[in-house]
C-alpha positions as CSV (number, residue, x, y, z in Angstrom):
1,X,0.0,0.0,0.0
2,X,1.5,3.7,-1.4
3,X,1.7,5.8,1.8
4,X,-0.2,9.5,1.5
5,X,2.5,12.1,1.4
6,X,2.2,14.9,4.0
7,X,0.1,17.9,2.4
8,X,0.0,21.7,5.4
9,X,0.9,21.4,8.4
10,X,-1.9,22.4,10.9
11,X,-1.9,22.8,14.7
12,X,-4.2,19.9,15.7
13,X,-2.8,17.8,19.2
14,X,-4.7,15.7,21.2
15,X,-2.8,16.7,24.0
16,X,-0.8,19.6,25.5
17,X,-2.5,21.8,27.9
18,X,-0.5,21.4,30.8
19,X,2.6,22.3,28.3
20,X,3.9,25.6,28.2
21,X,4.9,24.3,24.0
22,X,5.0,22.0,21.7
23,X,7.5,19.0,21.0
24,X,11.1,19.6,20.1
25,X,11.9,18.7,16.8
26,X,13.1,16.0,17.5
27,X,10.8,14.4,19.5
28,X,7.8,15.5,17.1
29,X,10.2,13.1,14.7
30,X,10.6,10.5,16.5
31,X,6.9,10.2,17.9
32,X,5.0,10.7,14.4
33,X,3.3,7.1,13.3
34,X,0.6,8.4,10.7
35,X,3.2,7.8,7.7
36,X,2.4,4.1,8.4
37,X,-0.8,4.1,11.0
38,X,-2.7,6.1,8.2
39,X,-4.0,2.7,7.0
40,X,-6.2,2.7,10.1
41,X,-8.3,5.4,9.1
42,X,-11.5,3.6,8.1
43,X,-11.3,1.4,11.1
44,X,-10.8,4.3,13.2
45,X,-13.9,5.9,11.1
46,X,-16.2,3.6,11.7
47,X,-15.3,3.0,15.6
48,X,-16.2,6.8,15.6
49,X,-19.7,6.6,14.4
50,X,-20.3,3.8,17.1
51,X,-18.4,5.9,20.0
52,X,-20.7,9.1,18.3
53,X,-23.4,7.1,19.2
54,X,-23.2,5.9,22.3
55,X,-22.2,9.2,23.1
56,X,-26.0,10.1,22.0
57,X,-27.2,7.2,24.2
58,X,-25.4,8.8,27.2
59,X,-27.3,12.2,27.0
60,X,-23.9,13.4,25.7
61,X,-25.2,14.5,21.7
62,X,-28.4,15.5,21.4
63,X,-30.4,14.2,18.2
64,X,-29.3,17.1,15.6
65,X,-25.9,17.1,16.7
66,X,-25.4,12.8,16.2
67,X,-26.9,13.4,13.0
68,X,-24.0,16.3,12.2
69,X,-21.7,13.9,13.9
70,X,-22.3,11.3,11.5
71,X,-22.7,13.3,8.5
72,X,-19.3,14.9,9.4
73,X,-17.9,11.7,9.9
74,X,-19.5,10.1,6.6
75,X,-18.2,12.9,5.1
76,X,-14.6,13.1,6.0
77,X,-14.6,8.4,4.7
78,X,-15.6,9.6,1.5
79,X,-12.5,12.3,1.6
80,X,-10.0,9.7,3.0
81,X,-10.8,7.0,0.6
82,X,-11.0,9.8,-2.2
83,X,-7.6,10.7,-1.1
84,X,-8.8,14.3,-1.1
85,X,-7.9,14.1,3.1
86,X,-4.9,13.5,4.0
87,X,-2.5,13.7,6.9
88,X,0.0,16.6,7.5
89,X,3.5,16.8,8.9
90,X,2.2,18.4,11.8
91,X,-0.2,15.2,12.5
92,X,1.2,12.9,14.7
93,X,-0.8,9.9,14.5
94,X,-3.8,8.7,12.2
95,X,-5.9,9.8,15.3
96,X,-5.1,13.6,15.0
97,X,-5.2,13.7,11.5
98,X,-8.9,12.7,11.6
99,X,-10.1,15.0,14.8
100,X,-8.3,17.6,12.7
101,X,-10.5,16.6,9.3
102,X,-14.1,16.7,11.8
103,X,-12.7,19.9,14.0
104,X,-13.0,22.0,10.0
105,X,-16.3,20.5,9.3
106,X,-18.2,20.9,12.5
107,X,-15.9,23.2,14.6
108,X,-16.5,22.9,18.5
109,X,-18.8,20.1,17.9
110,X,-15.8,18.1,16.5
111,X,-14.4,18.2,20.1
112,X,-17.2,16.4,21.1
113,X,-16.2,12.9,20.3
114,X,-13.2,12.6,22.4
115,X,-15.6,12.2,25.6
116,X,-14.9,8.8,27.0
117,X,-12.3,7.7,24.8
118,X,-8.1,7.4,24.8
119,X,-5.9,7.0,21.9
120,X,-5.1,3.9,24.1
121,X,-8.4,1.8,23.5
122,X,-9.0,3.5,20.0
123,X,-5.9,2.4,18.3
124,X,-6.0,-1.1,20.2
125,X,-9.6,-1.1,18.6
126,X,-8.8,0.0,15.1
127,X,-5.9,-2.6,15.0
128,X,-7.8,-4.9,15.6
129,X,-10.3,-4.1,13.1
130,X,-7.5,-4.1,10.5
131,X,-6.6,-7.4,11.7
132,X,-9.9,-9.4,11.4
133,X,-10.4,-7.5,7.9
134,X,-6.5,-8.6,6.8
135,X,-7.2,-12.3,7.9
136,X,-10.2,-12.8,5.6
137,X,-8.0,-11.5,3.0
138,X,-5.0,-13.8,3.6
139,X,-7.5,-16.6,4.0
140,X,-9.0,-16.0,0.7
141,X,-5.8,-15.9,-1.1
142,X,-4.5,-19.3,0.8
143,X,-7.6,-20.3,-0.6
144,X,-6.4,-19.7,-4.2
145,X,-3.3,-21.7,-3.5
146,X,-5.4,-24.7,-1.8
147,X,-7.4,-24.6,-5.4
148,X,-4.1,-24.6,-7.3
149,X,-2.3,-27.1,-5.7
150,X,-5.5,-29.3,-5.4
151,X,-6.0,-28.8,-9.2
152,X,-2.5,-29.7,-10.1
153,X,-2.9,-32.8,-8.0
154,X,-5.9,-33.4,-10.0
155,X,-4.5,-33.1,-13.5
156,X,-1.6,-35.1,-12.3
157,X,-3.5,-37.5,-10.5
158,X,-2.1,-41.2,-11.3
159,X,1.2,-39.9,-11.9
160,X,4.2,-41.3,-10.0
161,X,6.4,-39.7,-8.5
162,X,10.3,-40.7,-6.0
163,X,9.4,-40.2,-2.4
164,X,11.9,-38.4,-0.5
165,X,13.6,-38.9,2.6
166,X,16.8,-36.5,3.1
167,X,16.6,-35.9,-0.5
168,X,17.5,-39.5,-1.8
169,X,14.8,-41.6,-2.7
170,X,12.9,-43.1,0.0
171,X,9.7,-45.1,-1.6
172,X,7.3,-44.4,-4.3
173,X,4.5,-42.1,-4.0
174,X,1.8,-40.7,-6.0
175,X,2.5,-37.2,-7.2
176,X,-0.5,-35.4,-6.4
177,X,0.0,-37.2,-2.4
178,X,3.2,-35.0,-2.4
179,X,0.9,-31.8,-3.7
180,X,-1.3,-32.9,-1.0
181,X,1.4,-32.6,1.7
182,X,1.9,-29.1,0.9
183,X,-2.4,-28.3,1.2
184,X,-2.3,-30.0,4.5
185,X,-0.5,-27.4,6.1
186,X,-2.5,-24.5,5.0
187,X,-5.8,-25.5,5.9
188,X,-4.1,-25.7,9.1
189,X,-2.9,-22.0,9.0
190,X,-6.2,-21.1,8.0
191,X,-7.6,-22.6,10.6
192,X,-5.1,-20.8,12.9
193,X,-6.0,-17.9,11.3
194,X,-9.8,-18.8,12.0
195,X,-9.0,-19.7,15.9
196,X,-7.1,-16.4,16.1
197,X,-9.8,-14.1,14.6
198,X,-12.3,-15.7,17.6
199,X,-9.9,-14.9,20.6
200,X,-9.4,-11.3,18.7
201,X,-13.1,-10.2,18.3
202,X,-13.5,-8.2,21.8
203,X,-13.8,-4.6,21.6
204,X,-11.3,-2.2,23.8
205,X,-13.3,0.8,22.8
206,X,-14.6,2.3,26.3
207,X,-11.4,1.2,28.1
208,X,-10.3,4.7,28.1
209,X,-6.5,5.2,28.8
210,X,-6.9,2.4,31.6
211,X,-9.2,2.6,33.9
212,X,-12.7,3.2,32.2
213,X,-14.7,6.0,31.9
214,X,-17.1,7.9,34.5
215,X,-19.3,8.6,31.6
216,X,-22.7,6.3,31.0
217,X,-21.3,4.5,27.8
218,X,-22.2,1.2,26.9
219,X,-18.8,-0.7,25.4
220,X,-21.2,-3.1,24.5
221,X,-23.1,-1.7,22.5
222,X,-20.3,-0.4,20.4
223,X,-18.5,-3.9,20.3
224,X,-21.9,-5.4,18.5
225,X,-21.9,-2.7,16.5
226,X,-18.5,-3.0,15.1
227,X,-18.7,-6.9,15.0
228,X,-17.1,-7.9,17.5
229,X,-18.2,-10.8,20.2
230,X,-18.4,-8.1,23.3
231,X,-16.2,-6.0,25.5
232,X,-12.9,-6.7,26.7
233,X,-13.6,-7.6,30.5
234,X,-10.5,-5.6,31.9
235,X,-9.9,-1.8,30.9
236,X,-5.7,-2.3,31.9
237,X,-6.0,-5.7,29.7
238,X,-7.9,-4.3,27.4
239,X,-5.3,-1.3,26.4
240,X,-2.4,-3.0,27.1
241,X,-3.0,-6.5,25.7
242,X,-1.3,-6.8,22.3
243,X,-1.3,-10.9,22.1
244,X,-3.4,-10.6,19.3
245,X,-0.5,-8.8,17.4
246,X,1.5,-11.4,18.5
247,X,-0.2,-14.7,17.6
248,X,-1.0,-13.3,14.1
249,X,2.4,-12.6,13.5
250,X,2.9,-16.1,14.4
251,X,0.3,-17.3,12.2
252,X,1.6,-15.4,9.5
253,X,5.7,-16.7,10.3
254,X,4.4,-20.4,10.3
255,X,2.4,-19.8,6.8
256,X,5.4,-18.1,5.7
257,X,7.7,-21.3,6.4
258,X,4.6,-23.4,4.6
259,X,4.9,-21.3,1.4
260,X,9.0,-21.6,1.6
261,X,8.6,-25.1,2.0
262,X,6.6,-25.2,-1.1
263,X,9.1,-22.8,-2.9
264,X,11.5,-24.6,-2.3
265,X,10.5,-27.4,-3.7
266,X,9.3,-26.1,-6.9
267,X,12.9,-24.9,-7.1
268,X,14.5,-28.5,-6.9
269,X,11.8,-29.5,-9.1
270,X,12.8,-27.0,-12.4
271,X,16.3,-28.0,-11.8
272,X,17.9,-29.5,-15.1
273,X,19.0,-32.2,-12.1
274,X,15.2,-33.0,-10.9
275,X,13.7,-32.3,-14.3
276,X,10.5,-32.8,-12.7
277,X,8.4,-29.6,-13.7
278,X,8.5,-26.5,-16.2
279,X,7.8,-23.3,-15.0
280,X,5.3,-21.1,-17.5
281,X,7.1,-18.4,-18.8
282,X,4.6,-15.8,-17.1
283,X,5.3,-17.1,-13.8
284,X,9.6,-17.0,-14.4
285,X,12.5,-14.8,-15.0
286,X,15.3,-14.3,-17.2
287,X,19.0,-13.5,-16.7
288,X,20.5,-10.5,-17.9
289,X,23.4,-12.2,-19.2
290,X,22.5,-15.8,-19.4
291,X,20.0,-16.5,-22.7
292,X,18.9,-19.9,-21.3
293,X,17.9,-19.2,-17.9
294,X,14.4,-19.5,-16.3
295,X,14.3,-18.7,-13.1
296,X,11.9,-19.3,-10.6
297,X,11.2,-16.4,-8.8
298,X,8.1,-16.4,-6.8
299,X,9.5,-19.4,-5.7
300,X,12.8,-18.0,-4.6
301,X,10.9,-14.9,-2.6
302,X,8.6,-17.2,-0.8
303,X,12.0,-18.9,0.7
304,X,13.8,-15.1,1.0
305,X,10.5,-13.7,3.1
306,X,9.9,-16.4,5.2
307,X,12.8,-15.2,7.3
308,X,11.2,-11.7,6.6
309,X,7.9,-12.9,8.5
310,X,9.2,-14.9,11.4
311,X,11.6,-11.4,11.7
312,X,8.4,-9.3,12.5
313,X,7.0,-12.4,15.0
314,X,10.4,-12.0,17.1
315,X,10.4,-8.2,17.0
316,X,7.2,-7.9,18.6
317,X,7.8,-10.7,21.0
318,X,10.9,-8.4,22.1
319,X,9.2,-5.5,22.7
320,X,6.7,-6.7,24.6
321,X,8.5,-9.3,26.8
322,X,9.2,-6.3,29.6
323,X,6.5,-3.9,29.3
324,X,4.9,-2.5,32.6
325,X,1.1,-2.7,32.4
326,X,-1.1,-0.4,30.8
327,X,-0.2,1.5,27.6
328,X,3.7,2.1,26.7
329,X,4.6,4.4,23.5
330,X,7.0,1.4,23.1
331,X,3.8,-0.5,21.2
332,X,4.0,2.2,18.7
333,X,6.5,-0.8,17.2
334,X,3.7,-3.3,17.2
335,X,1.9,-2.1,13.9
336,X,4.5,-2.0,11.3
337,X,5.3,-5.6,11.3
338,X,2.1,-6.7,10.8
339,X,1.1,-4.0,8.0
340,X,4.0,-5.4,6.6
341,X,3.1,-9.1,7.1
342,X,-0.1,-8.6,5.5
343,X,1.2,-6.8,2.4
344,X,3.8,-9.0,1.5
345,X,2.1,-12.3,2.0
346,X,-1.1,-10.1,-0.2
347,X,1.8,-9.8,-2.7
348,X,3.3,-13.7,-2.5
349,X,0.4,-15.8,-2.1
350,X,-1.6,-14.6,-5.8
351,X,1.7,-15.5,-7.4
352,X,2.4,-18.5,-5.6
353,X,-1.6,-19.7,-6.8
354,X,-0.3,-18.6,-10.9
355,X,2.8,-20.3,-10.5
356,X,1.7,-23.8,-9.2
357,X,-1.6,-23.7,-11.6
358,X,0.4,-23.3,-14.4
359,X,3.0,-25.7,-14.2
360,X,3.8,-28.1,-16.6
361,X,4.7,-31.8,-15.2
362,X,7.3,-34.0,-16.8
363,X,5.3,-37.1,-16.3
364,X,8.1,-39.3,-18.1
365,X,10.6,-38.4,-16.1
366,X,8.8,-38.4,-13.1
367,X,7.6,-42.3,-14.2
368,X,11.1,-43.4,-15.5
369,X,13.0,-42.2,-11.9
370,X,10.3,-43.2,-9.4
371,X,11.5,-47.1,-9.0
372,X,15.2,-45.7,-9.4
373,X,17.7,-45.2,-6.2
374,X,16.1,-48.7,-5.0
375,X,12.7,-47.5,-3.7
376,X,11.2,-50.4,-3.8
377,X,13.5,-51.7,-1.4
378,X,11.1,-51.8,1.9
379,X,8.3,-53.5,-0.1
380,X,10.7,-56.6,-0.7
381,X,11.2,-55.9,3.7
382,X,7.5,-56.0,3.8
383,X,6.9,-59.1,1.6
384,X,9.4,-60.7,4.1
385,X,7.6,-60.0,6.4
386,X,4.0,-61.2,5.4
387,X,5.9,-64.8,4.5
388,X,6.9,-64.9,8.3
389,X,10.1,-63.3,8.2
390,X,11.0,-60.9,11.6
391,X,11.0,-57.3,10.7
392,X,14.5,-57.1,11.9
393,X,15.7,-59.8,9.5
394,X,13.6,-58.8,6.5
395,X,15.3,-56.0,6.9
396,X,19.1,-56.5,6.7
397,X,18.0,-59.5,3.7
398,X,16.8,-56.4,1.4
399,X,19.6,-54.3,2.6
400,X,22.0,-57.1,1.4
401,X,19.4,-57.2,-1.9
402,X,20.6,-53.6,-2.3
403,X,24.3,-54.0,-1.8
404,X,24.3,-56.7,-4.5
405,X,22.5,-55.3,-6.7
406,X,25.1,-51.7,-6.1
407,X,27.9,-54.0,-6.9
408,X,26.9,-54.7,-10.2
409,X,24.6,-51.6,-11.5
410,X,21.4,-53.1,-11.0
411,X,17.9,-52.3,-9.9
412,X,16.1,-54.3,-7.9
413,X,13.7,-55.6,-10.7
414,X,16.6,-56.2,-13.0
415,X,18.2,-59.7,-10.7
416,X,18.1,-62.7,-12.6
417,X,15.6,-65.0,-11.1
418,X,18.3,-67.9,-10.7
419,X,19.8,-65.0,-8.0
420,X,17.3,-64.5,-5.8
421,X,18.4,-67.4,-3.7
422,X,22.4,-66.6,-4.1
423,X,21.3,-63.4,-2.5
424,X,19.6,-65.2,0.6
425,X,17.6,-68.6,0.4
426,X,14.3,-66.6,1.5
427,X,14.3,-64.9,-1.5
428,X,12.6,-66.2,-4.3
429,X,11.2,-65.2,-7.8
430,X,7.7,-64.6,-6.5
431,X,9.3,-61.7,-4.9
432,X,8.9,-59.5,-8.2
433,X,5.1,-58.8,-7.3
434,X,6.2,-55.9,-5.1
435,X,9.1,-55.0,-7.1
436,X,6.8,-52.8,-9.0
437,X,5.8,-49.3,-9.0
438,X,1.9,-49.8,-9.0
439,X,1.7,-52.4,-6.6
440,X,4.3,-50.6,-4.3
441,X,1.4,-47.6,-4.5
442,X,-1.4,-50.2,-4.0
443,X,-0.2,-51.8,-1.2
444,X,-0.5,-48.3,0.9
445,X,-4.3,-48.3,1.5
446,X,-4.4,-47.4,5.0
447,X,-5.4,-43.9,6.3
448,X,-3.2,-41.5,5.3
449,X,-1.5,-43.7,2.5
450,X,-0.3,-42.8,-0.9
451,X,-2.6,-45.8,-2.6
452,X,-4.9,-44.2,-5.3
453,X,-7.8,-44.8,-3.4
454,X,-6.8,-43.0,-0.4
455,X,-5.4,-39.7,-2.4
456,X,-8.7,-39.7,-3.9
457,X,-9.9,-39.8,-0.7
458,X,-7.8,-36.8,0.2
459,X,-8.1,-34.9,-2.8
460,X,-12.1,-34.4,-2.5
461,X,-12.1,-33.4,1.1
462,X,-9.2,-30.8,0.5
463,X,-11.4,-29.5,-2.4
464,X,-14.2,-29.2,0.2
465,X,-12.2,-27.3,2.5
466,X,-10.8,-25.4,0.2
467,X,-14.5,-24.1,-1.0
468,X,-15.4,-23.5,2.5
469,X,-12.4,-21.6,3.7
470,X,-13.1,-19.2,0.6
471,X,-16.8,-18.6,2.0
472,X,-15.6,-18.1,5.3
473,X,-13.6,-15.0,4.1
474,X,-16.6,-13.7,2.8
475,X,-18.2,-13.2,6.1
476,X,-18.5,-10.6,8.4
């Protein structure tokens, strides 16, 4: 998001009569947030209208002036998202910029609105406003990549593919299980992200600077107007609490590490060495002195912002680890990170979704190298095993399998049936109906397993989800 520049400078504080001036320079430079806290402004809008009217419901506005209140503040929305209002150099924070905006409509009236409120409880408020908006946004967008990766896995859906353990190849799986693996662990941040916004919908507003207000308001009332599940139930929590922050930063660092995960495997994959997928040429780079090179990108800055991510998580962890309660300026820190959190992963996730949906798989490739490296190694243990053979056994006799077959430049399916005894007497011929790639698949029927029947299994419910995570960023 493109920052408003600084138009006049004009005179408005929100604090200051018991000063005999105004800030040094220096101080006015260091304090000043609403280069970045300007974003808050239609949260901190439409927390005005409901403080406005409780105000009314107090005794505190009469009937004509709510309805100049609310005009004002309808008004002075139109003007910010316009970008005809802006702040000034001389604003500190997004707070003075908008009492400034209703002080030249209504004049005196303007002043009016402060009753019963505290920068404290209206910024904790408006961030987290900002917050529950962002988290339907991000969940909509991990929605995209859940339909991407699912699709892929659909297209690609019988298709083979070496099983990995420390990068060698461990056993055969299907493809689309390994695209799978990757969906897993965003529904799971998404439902973070769900458990999150529950535990962040109670309102601060009426909290005051700590302690409350001696003024009839009803914090109710404005937390159901505003959407929220009630009131916080401590005015000092309420203004000093900032584990929301927290936790969604954490939500965000963990998704962050999913979608490197995921980049960096899409990396190995368009290797020359891997071979396994092509990258669409809208979704890749070039090198400025290198003709050949395709470069995956997206990919790349899903790995190089991860550490951006868990960067903003330890930050606020930091600051907050030895703050005295109530309000300290030192949580003027707390909102950067996550405006930044949210824009970059509104940046990485839409091009994460184009560059997985348009992947082209090498299914060749991926067919020819899937038995290769000995995969098939523990279903020769397991058919061991179901002749009566102890695990522990079964276990070295394919190991020794392997080694023979290393000294001479074999794969497993390529013995000679007249050495399967030579090898070790409990080998025999019949062992070749697990030395293939579709029975090794088969085999894995259980819950969880990469047998087509289970993937199917796995791929419709992840397409479920996937449906009903988009419609839950659609509510209120």
């Amino acid at each position: 998001m493109t920052e408003p520049a600084p138009t006049q400078p004009a005179p408005t504080r929100l604090w200051g009569g018991r000063f005999s001036g105004g800030p040094s320079q220096a101080l006015a430079a260091l304090s000043v947030s609403v280069q970045f806290d300007w974003r808050l402004a239609p949260y901190d809008l439409l927390a005005s209208k409901a403080h406005a009217r409780v105000l009314h419901g107090a005794g505190l506005l009469t009937d004509e002036e709510l309805e100049r209140m609310l005009g004002a503040l309808d008004s002075l929305a139109d003007d910010v998202r316009a970008g005809t209002f802006r702040p000034t150099l001389e604003d500190e924070d997004v707070h003075t910029a908008l009492e400034r905006g209703l002080l030249e409509r209504l004049g005196a009236l303007g002043g009016k609105l402060r009753a019963g409120r505290s920068r404290n409880d209206q910024v904790a408020t408006d961030l987290r406003l900002y917050l529950r908006d962002a988290a339907r946004q991000l969940v909509s967008r991990i929605a995209e990549l859940e339909t991407a990766l699912t699709g892929l896995a659909t297209t690609y859906s019988t298709v083979p593919a070496p099983g990995m353990t420390h990068l060698q190849h461990a056993q055969p799986v299907l493809f689309a299980h390994q695209l799978l693996a990757h969906v897993h662990p965003l529904a799971r941040d998404v439902d973070r992200l769900q458990d999150w916004d529950e535990r962040a919908a109670w309102s601060p507003l009426g909290a005051g600077a700590l302690a409350g207000s001696s003024l009839p308001l009803d914090p109710e009332a404005v937390a159901k107007e505003l959407g929220f599940a009630g009131a916080v139930r401590n005015s000092i929590d309420a203004v000093s609490d900032r584990d929301f922050v927290a936790e969604f930063l954490f939500c965000t660092a963990l998704l962050g590490v999913h979608l490197s995960r995921l980049g960096e495997e899409v990396c190995l994959w368009a290797t020359s060495e891997f071979g396994w997928v092509r990258l669409d040429d809208a979704f890749s780079t070039g090198s400025s002195i290198m003709p050949q090179k395709k470069n995956p990108d997206i990919a790349e800055l899903a790995r190089g912002k991860a550490g951006r991510f868990i960067g903003h998580l330890t930050g606020v962890l930091t600051m907050l680890k030895g703050l005295p309660l109530a309000y300290d300026r030192d949580m003027q820190e707390d909102k950067e990170p996550v405006f930044d959190a949210v824009e970059q992963l509104l940046l990485l996730l839409p091009a994460l979704s184009g560059m997985v949906s348009t992947l082209t798989v090498d299914t060749e490739r991926l067919e020819r190298t899937t038995p290769t490296g000995h995969a098939l190694a523990t279903d020769v243990a397991e058919w061991l095993v179901r002749r009566g053979t102890a695990f522990r056994d079964a276990h070295e006799i394919s190991g020794a399998f392997v080694a023979w077959c290393d000294a001479r430049g074999l794969e497993l399916w390529e013995v000679d049936d007249a050495d399967f005894a030579a090898i070790d007497p409990r080998l025999s011929p019949e062992v070749r109906e697990v030395l293939t790639v579709s029975g090794a698949l088969e085999s894995r029927s259980a819950v969880g397993g990469t047998s087509p029947g289970r993937v199917a299994e796995q791929l419709s419910a992840l397409v479920a989800l996937a449906h009903e995570h988009a419609a839950w960023a659609t509510r209120p």
